[in-house]
VEXMIVEX-87076 format. One line per field, with one value per residue (C-alpha): residue number from 1; residue in three letters; chain; x, y, z. Coordinates in nm, 2 decimals, m for minus. Layout:
N
marza	(NUM  ...)
sefi	(ALA  ...)
romar	(A  ...)
east	(X  ...)
north	(Y  ...)
up	(Z  ...)
END
This chain:
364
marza	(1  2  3  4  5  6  7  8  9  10  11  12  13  14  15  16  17  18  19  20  21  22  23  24  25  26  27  28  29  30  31  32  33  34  35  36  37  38  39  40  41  42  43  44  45  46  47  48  49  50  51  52  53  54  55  56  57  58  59  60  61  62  63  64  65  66  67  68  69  70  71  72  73  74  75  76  77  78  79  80  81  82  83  84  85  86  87  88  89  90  91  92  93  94  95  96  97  98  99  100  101  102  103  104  105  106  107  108  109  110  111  112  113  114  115  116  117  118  119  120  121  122  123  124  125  126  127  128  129  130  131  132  133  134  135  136  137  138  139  140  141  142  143  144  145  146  147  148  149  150  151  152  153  154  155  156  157  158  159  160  161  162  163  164  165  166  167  168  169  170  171  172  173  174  175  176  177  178  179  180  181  182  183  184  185  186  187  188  189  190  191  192  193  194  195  196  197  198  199  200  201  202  203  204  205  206  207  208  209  210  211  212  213  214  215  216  217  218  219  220  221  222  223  224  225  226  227  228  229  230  231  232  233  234  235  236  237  238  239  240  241  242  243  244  245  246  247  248  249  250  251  252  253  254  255  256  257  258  259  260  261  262  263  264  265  266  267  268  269  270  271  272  273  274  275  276  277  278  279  280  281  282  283  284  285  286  287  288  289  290  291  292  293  294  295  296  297  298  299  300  301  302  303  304  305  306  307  308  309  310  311  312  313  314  315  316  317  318  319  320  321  322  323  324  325  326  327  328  329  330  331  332  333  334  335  336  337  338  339  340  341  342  343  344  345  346  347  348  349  350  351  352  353  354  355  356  357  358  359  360  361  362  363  364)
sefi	(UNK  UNK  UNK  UNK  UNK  UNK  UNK  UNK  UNK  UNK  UNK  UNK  UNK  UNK  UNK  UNK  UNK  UNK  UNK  UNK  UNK  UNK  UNK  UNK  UNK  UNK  UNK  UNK  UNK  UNK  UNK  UNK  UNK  UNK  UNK  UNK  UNK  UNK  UNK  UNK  UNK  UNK  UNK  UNK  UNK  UNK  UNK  UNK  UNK  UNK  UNK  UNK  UNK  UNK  UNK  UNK  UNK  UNK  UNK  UNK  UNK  UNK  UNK  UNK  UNK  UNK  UNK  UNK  UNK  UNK  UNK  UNK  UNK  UNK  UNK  UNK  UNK  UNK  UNK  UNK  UNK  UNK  UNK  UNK  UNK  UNK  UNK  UNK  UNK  UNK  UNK  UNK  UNK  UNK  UNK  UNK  UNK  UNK  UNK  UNK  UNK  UNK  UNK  UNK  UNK  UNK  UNK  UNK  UNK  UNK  UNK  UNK  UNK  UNK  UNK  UNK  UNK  UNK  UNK  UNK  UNK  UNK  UNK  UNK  UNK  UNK  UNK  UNK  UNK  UNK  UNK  UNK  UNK  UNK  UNK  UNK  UNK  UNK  UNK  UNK  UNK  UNK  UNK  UNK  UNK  UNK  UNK  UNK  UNK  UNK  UNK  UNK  UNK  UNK  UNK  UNK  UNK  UNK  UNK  UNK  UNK  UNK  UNK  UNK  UNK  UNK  UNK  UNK  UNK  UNK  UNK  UNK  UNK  UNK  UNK  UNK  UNK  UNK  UNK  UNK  UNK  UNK  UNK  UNK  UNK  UNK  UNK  UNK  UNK  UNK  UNK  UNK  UNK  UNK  UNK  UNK  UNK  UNK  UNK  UNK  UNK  UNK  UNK  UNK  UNK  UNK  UNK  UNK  UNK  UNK  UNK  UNK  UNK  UNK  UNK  UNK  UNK  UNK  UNK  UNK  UNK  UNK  UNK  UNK  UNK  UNK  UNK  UNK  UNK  UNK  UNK  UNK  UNK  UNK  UNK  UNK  UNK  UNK  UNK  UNK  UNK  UNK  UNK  UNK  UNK  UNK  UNK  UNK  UNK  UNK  UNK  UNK  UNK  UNK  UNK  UNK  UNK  UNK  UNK  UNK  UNK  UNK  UNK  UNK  UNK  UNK  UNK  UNK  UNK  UNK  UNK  UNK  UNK  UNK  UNK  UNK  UNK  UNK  UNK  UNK  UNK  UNK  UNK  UNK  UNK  UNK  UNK  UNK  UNK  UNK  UNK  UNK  UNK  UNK  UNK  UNK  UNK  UNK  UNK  UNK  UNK  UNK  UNK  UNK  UNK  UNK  UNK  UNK  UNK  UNK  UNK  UNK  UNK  UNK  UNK  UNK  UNK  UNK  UNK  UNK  UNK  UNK  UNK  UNK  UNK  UNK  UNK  UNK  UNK  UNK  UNK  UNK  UNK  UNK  UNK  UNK  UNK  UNK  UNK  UNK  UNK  UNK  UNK  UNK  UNK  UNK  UNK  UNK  UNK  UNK  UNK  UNK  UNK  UNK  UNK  UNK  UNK  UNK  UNK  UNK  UNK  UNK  UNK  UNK)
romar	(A  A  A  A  A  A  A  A  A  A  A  A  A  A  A  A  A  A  A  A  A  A  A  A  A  A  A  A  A  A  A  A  A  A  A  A  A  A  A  A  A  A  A  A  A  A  A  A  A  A  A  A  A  A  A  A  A  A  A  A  A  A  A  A  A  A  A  A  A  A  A  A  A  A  A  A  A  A  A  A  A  A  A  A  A  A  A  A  A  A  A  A  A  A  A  A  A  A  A  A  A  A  A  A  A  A  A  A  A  A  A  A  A  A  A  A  A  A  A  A  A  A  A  A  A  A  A  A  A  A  A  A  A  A  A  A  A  A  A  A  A  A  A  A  A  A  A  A  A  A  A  A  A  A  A  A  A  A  A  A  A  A  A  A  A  A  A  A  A  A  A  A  A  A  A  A  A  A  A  A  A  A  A  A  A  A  A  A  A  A  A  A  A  A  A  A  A  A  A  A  A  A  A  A  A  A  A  A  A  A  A  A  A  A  A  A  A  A  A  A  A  A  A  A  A  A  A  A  A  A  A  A  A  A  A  A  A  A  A  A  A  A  A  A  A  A  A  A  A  A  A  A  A  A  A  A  A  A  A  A  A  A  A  A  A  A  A  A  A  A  A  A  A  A  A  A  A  A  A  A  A  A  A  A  A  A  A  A  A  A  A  A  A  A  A  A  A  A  A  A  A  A  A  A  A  A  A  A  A  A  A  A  A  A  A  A  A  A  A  A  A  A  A  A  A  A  A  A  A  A  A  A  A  A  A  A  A  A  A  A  A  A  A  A  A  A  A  A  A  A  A  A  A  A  A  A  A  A  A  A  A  A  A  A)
east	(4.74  5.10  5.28  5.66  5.73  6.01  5.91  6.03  6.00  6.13  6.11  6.20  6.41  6.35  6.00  5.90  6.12  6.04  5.66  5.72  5.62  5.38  5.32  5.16  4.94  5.29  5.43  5.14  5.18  5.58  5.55  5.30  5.52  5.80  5.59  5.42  5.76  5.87  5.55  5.56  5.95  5.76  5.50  5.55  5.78  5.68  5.35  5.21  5.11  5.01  5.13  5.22  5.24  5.63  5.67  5.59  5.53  5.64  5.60  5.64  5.59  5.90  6.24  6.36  6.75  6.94  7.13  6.80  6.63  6.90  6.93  6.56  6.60  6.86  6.58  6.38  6.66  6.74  6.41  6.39  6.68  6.61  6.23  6.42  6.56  6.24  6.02  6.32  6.33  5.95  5.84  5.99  5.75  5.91  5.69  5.85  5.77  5.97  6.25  6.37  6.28  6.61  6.73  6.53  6.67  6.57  6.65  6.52  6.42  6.44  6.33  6.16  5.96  5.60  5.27  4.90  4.62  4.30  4.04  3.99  3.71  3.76  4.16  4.32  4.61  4.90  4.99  5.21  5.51  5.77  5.57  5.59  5.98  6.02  5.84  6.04  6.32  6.25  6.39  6.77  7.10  7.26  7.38  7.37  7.05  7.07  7.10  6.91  6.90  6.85  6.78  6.88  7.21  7.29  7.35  7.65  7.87  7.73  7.95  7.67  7.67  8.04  7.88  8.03  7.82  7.84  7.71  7.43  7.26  6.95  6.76  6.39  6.13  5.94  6.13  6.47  6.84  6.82  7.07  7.13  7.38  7.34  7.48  7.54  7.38  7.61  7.84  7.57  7.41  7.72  7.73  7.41  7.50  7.77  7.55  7.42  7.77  7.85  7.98  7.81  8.08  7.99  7.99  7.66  7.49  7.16  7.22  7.54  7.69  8.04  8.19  8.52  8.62  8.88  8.94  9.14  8.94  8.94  8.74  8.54  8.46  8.41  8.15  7.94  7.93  7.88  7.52  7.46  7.64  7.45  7.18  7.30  7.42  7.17  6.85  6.70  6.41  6.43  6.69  6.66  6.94  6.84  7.11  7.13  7.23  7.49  7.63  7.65  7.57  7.19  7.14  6.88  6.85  6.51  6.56  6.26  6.35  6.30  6.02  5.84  6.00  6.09  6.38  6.45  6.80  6.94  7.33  7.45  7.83  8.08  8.42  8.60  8.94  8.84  8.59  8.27  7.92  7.59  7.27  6.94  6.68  6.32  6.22  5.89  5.63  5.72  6.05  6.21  6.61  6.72  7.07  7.31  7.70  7.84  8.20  8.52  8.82  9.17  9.15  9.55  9.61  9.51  9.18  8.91  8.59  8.23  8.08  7.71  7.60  7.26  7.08  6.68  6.44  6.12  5.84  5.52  5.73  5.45  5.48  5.91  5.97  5.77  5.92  6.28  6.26  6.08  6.33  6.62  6.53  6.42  6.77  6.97  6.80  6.81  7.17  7.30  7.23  7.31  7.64  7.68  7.62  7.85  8.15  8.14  8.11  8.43  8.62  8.53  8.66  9.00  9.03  9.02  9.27  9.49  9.45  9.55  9.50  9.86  10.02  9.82  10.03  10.35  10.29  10.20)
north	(9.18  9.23  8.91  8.91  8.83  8.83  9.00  8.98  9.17  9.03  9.32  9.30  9.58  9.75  9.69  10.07  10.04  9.68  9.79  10.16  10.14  9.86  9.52  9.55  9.23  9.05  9.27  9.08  8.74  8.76  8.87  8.61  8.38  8.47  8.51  8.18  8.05  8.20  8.13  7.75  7.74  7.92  7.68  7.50  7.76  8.18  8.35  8.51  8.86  9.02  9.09  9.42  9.51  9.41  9.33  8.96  9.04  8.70  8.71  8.44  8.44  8.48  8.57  8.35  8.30  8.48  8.19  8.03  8.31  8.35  7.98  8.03  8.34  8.13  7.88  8.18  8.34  8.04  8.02  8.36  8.34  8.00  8.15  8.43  8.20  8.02  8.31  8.51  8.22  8.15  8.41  8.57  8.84  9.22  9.40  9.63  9.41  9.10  9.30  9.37  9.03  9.00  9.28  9.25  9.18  9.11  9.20  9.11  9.33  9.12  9.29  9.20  9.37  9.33  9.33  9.33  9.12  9.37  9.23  9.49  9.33  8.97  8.97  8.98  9.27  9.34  9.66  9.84  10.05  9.77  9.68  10.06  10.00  9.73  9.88  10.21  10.04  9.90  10.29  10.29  10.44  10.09  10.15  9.79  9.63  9.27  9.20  9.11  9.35  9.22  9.53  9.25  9.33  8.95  8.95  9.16  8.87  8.63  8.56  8.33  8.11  8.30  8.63  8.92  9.16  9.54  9.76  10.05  10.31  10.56  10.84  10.81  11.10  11.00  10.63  10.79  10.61  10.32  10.07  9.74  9.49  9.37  9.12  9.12  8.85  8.86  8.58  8.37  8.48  8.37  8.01  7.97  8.03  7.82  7.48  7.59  7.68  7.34  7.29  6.95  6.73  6.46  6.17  6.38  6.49  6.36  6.53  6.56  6.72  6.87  7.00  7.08  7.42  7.54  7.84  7.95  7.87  8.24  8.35  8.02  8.19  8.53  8.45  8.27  8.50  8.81  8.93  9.04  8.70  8.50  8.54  8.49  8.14  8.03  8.17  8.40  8.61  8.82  8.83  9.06  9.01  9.14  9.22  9.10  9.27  9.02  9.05  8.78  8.52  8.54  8.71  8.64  8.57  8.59  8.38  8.40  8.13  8.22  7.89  8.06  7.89  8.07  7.94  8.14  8.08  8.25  8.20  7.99  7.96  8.15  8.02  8.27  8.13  7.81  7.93  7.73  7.87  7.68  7.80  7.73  7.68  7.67  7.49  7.32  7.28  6.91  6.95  7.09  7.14  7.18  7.27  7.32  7.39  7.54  7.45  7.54  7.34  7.34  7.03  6.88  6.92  7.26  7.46  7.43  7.20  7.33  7.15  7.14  6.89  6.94  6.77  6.76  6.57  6.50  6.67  6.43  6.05  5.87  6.02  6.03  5.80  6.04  6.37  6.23  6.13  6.46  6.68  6.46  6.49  6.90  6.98  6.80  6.96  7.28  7.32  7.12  7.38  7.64  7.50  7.41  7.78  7.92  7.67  7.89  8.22  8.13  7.97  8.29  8.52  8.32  8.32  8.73  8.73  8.49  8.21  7.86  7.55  7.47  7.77  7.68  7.35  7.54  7.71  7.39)
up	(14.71  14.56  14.41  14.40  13.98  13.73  13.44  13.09  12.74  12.44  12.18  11.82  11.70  11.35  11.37  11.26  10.94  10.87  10.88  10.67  10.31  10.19  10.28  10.54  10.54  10.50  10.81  11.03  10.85  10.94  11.28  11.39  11.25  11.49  11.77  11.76  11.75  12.06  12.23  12.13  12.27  12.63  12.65  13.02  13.13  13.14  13.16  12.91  12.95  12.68  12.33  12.28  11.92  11.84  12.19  12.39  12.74  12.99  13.32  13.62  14.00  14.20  14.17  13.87  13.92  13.67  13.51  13.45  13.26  13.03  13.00  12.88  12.70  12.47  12.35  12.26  12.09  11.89  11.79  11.64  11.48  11.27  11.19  11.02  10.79  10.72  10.68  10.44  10.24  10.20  9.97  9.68  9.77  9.69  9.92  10.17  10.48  10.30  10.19  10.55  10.72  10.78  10.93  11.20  11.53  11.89  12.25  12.59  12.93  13.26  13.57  13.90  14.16  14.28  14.05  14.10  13.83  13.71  13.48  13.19  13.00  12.95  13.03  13.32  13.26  13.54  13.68  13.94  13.92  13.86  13.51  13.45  13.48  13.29  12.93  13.02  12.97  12.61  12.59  12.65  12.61  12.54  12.16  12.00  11.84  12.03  12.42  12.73  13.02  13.37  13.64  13.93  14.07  14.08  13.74  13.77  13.81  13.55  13.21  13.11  12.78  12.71  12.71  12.88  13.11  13.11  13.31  13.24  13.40  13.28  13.37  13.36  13.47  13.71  13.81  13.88  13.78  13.67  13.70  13.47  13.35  12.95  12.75  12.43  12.21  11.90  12.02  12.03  11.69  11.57  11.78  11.64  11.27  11.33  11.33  11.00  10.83  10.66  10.29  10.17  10.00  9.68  9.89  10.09  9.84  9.74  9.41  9.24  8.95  8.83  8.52  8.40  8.29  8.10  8.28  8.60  8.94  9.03  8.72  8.72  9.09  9.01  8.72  8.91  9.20  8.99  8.99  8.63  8.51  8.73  8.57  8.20  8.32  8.53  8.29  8.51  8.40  8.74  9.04  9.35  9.63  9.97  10.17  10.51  10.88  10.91  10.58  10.31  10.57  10.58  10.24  10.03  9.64  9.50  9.17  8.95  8.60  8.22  8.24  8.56  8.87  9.14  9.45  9.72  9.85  10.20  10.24  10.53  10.47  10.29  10.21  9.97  10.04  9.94  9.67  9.85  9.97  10.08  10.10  10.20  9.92  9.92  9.65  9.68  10.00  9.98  10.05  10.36  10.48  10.15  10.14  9.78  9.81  9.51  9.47  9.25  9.27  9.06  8.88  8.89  8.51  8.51  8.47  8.75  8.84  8.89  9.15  9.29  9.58  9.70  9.95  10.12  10.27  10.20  10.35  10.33  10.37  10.14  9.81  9.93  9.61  9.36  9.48  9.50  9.12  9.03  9.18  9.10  8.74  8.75  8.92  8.67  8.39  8.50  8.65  8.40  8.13  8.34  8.41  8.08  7.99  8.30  8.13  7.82  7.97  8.16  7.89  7.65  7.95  8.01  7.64  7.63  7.89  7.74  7.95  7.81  7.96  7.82  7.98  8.35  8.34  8.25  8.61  8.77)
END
C-alpha cells in the first residue's frame, strides 16, 4: 500500500573533486564525520533512509509543512557548517581529501508524493516514482552551490529565516517539467559565521601578551600577515595556507614549528580596517574552543603595539589546573620570541624606509 511522505536529500557538493587525488582513507574519515553530525542533529525528528554515498536520504510520513522542514533543514545546516571548521582544523594532514575540506558545500532536495517499503536483503529500501523524482533532481539547472529545493508549490510564498525564494523549472526524460522554488542558503552561511566573528579584547583573554614596536602600524600589519615573513617571525619549519570557498574567513594555516609542534588555525574574523583577525586554533586534544586575536594598535606617542589575547577551555575538567599552567607557560614562550623576533623585522623595515619614531610624533 502507498504511504503519503515528505522526502528529503541533503547532498554535499564538491564531493567528486574533494575525493580526486589521494587521501582517500581521509575522504571516508571526513565525510563520516559530517554525516554523523547531521544524523545526531535528525535524531527524534526525520527518517532515515539510506546513505547514499555523498548523499543523506530523510524521509517522514506525511506532508511536513514547509516552514517546518526548513526550520529543520537550518539545524542540519548549522551543523555542517561548524563540523567544517572542526574537521579543517584537526589535521595538518596535506593529503588531497584534507586540502579541500573546506570548500565543500551542501544543498538540500524537498519533495513529496507517495512511496512504497521493499525489503532488499536485511533493509527495508523505499521506492515509487516520486523517490525517482526526488534523486533526479540532485541534477539541476539552478547555478549556485548551496540551497534547498522544495517541489511543493506552497513554498512559493515563503521568505523563511530572511531568505528569498526563486522560482525553477527542469526538463527530465521520462518525469516531464519540473517545477521548484529554491532558496539560497548564503545569507545564512553568513548569519552563522557571524556568531563566530568576535575579536577577544585583554580584559578576555586567558592569555595575554603585547609588545611595543617601533614601526608604523601598517607595516607592523603587513609583516605579520605576509606569508614568507610569517614564518621568519613565528619559527616555522613548514607553512601551507589552504584557501577557503568563502575567502579569508574559513582559511586554513597549517603551522608545523622549528621544535616539531604543529597548530592548525582556521580564520574566524577579519578586520583589515582595524588591523585585527581571530582564529580558531587547535592546539592540543585537551583543549577545545580555542580562540587567539592578533592585534595592532597605534600606540599615542607614536609607533604601534603588537597584541595577542588568546583564550580556551579545558577539555577533561580534572587535570584543568595542570593543562592551564602547561599551556599558559608554552604560549608565552613561544609567542614571546616570535614577537620578539617580528619587533625587529618591523623596526629594520621602517628603518629602510626612513621611518623614525621622532618623525611619527611630528605627524601626530
Amino acid at each position: 500500500m502507498a504511504t503519503e511522505g515528505t522526502f528529503i536529500l541533503a547532498d554535499i557538493s564538491g564531493y567528486t573533486s574533494f575525493l580526486s587525488g589521494v587521501g582517500l582513507e581521509h575522504a571516508k574519515v571526513v565525510t563520516g564525520h559530517l554525516f554523523n553530525s547531521m544524523l545526531k542533529a535528525n535524531e527524534g525528528h526525520w527518517k532515515l533512509a539510506n546513505i547514499e554515498g555523498d548523499c543523506i536520504f530523510f524521509y517522514c510520513e506525511g506532508r511536513e509543512e514547509p516552514t517546518g522542514v526548513l526550520g529543520h533543514i537550518q539545524n542540519l545546516y548549522d551543523q555542517f557548517c561548524g563540523q567544517i571548521i572542526e574537521v579543517s582544523g584537526g589535521d595538518a594532514c596535506p593529503c588531497g581529501a584534507c586540502t579541500r575540506i573546506n570548500h565543500l558545500a551542501l544543498k538540500f532536495i524537498v519533495h513529496t508524493g507517495e512511496f512504497g517499503l521493499q525489503k532488499i536483503g536485511r533493509r527495508q529500501e523505499l521506492f515509487g516514482p516520486d523517490v525517482v523524482v526526488a534523486h533526479r533532481l540532485l541534477k539541476n539547472s539552478i547555478p549556485i552551490d548551496e540551497y534547498v529545493l522544495l517541489t511543493d508549490n506552497r513554498a512559493a510564498g515563503l521568505h523563511h529565516l530572511g531568505l528569498t525564494a526563486i522560482k525553477g523549472r527542469d526538463e527530465y526524460e521520462d518525469i516531464g517539467p519540473v517545477q521548484y522554488t529554491y532558496f539560497d542558503l548564503e545569507p545564512l552561511r553568513y548569519r552563522i559565521e557571524a556568531t563566530n566573528r568576535f575579536f577577544l579584547t585583554p580584559d578576555q583573554a586567558r592569555i595575554r601578551l603585547e609588545i611595543d614596536i617601533e614601526a608604523p602600524p601598517g607595516t607592523v600589519w603587513a609583516v605579520a600577515g605576509d606569508l614568507e615573513k610569517r614564518e621568519q617571525w613565528q619559527g616555522l619549519r613548514k607553512f601551507v595556507e589552504l584557501p577557503s570557498r568563502r575567502g579569508r574567513i574559513g582559511q586554513v594555516h597549517q603551522c608545523t614549528y622549528a621544535h616539531g609542534g604543529n597548530v592548525v588555525e582556521v580564520t574566524t574574523a577579519l578586520d583589515e580596517a582595524s588591523r585585527r583577525m581571530t582564529v580558531k586554533t587547535f592546539i592540543s586534544r585537551l583543549i577545545k574552543d580555542a580562540y587567539a586575536t592578533v592585534e595592532v594598535s597605534e600606540r599615542p606617542g607614536g609607533g604601534s603595539r603588537f597584541g595577542f589575547y588568546m583564550t580556551f577551555k579545558e577539555r577533561i575538567p580534572v587535570i584543568s589546573p595542570a593543562v592551564s599552567g602547561l599551556l599558559r607557560l608554552l604560549v608565552q614562550r613561544f609567542q614571546g620570541r616570535s614577537m620578539r623576533r617580528l619587533k625587529a623585522m618591523c623596526e629594520a623595515e621602517a628603518a629602510l624606509a626612513g621611518w623614525s619614531i621622532t618623525s611619527d610624533r611630528e605627524r601626530l
